[in-house]
Short mmCIF file of the C-alpha atoms (twelve columns), coordinates in Angstrom:
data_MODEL
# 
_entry.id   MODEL 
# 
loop_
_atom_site.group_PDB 
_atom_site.id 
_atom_site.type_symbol 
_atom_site.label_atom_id 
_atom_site.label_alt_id 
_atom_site.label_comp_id 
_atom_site.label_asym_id 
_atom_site.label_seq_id 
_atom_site.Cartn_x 
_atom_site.Cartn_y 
_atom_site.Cartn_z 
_atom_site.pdbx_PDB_model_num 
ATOM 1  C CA . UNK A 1  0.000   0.000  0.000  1 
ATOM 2  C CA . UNK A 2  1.268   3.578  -0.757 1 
ATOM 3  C CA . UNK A 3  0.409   6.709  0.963  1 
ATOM 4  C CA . UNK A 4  -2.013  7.960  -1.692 1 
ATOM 5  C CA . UNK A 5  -3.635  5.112  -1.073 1 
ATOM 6  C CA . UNK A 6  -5.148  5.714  2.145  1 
ATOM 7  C CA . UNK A 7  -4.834  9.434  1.215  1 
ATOM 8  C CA . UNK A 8  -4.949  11.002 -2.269 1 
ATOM 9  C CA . UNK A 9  -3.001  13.420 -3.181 1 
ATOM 10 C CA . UNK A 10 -5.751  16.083 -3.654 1 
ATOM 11 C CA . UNK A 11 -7.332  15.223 0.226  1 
ATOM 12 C CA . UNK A 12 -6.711  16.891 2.958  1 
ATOM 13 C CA . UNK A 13 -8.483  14.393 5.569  1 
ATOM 14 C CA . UNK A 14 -10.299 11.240 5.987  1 
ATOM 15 C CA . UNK A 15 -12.534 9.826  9.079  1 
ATOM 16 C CA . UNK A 16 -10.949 6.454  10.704 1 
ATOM 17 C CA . UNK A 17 -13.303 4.866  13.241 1 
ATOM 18 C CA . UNK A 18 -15.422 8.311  13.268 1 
ATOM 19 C CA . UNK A 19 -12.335 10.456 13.957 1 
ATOM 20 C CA . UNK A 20 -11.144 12.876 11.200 1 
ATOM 21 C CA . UNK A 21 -7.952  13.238 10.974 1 
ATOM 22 C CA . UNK A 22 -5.407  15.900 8.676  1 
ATOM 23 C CA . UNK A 23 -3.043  15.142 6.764  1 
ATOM 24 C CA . UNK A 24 -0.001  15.534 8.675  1 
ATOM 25 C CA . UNK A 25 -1.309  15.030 11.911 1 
ATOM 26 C CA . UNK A 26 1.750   12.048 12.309 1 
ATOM 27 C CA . UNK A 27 4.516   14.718 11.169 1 
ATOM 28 C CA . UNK A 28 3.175   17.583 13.558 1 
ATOM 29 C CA . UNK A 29 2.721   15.134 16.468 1 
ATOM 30 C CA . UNK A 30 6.149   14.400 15.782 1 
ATOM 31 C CA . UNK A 31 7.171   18.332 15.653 1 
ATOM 32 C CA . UNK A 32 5.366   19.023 18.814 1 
ATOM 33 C CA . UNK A 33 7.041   15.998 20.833 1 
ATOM 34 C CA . UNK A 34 10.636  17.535 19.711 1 
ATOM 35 C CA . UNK A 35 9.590   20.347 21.309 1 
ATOM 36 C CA . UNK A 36 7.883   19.359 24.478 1 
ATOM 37 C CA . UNK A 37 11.053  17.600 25.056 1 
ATOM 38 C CA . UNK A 38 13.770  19.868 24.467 1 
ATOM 39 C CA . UNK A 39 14.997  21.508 27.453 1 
ATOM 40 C CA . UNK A 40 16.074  24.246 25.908 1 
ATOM 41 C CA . UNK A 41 12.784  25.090 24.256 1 
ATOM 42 C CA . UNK A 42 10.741  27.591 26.366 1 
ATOM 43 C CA . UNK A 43 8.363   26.745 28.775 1 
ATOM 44 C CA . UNK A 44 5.465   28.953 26.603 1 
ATOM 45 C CA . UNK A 45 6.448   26.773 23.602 1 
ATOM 46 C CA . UNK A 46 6.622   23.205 25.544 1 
ATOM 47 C CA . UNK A 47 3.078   23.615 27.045 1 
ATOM 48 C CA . UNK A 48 2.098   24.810 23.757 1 
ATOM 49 C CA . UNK A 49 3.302   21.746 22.038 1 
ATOM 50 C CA . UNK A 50 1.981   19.192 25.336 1 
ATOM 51 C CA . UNK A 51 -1.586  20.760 24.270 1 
ATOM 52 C CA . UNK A 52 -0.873  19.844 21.029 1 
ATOM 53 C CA . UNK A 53 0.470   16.544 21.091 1 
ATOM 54 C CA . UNK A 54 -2.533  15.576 23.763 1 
ATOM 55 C CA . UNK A 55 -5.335  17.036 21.313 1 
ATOM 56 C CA . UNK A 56 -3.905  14.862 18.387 1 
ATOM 57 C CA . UNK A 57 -3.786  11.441 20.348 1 
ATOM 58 C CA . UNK A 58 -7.349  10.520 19.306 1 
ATOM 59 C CA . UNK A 59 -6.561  10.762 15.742 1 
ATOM 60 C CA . UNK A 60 -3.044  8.513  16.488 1 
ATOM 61 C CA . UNK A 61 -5.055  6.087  18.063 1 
ATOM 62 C CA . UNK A 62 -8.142  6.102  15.048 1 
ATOM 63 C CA . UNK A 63 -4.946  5.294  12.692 1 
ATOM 64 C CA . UNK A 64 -3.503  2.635  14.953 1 
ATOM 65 C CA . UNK A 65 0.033   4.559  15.316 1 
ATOM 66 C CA . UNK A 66 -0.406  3.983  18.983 1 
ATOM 67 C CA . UNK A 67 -1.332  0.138  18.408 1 
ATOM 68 C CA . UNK A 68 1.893   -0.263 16.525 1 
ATOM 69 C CA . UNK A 69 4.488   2.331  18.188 1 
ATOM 70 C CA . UNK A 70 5.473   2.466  21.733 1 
ATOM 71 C CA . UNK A 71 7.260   5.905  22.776 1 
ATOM 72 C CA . UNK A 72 10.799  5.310  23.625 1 
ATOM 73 C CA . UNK A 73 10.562  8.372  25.902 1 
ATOM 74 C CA . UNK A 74 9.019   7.464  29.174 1 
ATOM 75 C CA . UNK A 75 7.606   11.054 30.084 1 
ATOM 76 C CA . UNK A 76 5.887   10.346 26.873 1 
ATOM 77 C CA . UNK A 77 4.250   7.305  27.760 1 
ATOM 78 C CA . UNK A 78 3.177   9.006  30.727 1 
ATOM 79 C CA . UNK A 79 1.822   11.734 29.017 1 
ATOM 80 C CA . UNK A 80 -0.203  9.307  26.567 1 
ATOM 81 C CA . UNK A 81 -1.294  7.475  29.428 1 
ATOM 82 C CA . UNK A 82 -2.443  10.202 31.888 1 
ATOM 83 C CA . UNK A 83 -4.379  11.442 28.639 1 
ATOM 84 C CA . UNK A 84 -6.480  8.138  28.644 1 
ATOM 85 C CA . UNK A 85 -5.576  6.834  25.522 1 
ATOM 86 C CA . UNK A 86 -5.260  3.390  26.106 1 
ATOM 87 C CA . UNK A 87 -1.744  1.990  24.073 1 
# 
């Protein structure tokens, strides 16, 4: 299977088990946990990207990233897990 497979080119979203989710929702979850874990990135910008990261765990889960992946980071985890999305 290829990506534009799952996602054409010319969409922007698609619904997975009633959740919609965007079209780069993986890559920005991604941006935002760089962030959130950098110590050198400002307090303003870490909650910032927590918010983030915790709004765009149902849409992980709808995919299955969080069925497949298990954060090597273990304030991550915690995060995830405090957020009630089961892993």
């Amino acid at each position: 299977m290829r990506a534009e497979d799952v996602l054409a080119d010319d969409t922007n979203e698609a619904t997975f088990d009633g959740v919609t989710v965007r079209k780069g929702t993986v890559g920005a979850f991604l941006a935002n946990v760089r962030v959130w874990s950098d110590s050198t990135a400002s307090k303003d910008d870490q909650l910032l990207a927590e918010r983030e990261i915790i709004q765009s765990l149902p849409a992980l889960k709808a995919i299955g990233l969080l069925d497949v992946f298990e954060p090597k980071d273990f304030r991550l985890r915690e995060l995830i897990a405090k957020a009630g999305v089961p892993q």
